[in-house]
C-alpha positions in Angstrom: -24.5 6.3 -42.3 -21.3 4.1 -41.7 -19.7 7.2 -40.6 -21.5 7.7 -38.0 -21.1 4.3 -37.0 -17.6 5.1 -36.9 -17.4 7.8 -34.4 -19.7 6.4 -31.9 -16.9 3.1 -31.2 -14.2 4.8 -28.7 -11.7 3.5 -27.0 -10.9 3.8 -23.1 -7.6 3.5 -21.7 -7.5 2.8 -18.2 -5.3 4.5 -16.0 -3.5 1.9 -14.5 -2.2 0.6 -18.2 -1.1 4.4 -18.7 0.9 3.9 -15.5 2.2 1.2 -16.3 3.4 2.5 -19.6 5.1 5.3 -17.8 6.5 3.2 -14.8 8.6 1.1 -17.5 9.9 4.1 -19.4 11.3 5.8 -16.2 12.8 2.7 -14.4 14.8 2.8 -18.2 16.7 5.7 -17.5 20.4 5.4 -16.3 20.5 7.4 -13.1 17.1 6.1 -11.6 17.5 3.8 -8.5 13.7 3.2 -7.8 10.6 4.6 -8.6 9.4 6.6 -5.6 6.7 4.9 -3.4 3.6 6.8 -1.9 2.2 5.4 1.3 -0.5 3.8 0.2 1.3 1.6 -2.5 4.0 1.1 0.6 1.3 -0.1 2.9 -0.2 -2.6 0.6 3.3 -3.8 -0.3 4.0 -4.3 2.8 0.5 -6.5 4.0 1.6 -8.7 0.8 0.6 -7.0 -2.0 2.7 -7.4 -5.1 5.1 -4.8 -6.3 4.1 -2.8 -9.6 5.7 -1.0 -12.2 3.4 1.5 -11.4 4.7 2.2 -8.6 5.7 6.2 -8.2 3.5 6.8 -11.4 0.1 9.1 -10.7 -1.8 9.9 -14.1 -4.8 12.3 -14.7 -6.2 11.3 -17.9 -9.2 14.1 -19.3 -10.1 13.0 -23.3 -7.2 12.3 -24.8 -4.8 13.8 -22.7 -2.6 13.4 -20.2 -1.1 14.5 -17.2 1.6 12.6 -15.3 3.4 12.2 -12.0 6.7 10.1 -11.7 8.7 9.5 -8.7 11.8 8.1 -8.5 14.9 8.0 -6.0 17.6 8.6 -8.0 21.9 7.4 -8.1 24.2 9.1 -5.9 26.0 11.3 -8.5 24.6 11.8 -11.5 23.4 15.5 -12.5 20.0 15.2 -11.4 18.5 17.7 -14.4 19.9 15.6 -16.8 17.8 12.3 -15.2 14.6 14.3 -15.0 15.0 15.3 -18.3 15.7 12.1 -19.7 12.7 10.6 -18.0 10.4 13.5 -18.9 11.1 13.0 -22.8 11.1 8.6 -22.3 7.6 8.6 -20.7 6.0 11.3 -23.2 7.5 9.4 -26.2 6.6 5.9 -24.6 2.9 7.1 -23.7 2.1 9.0 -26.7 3.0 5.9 -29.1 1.5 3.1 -27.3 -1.8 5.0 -26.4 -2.2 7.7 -28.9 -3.1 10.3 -26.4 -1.6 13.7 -25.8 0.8 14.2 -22.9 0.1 17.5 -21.7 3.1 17.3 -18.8 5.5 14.8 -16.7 6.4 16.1 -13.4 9.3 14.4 -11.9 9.4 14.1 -8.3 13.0 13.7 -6.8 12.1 11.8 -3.0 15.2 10.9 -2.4 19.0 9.6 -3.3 19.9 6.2 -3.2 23.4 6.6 -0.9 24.2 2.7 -0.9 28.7 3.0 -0.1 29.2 0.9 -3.0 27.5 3.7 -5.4 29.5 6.7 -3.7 33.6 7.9 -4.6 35.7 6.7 -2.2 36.6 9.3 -1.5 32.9 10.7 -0.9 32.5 8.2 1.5 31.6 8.9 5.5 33.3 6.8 7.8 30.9 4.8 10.3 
């Protein structure tokens, strides 16, 4: 009897501690200027809403797995493969540990390069 006591307590994870999770783990990675921003998060950011770590992070959690969404703006000059890469193995590792569920894929979303002067070559940069 006790075991079926046992397998009717479950634990949900909500989706926003999943995104959080996975917002960390990316903003980690050397190479990532930002997360990426959708235009809703921008919009309530902008009317005073407080930034997240979430930011750029969409999850679609289905029993206990996971599907993931990051996007981030990334350096100016570093071998863009090698970032999504890195971040694709942080958040699985960082996700699966803390929550115990399955990540079944990270998509990384490049929306854009940071090109701040001070980041580029010299001799990369445009006059004005």
């Amino acid at each position: 009897m006790e075991e079926n006591k046992a397998s009717e307590n479950t634990v949900k994870i909500a989706d926003d501690v999943v995104q959080i999770i996975a917002g960390i783990a990316a903003g980690e990675i050397d190479g990532v200027y930002a997360m990426g921003n959708s235009i809703v998060s921008g919009i309530a950011e902008f009317l005073g809403g407080k930034k997240t770590v979430s930011r750029g992070v969409r999850v679609v959690i289905s029993e206990n797995e996971v599907a993931i969404d990051v996007h981030v703006v990334v350096r100016y000059g570093v071998r863009i493969p090698d970032v999504a890469w890195n971040i694709q193995e942080r958040v699985k590792d960082a996700v699966e540990t803390m929550t115990g569920l399955s990540v079944t894929k990270v998509n990384i979303h490049i929306d854009g390069i940071n090109m701040e002067k001070e980041d580029m070559p010299e001799e990369e940069r445009m006059e004005e």
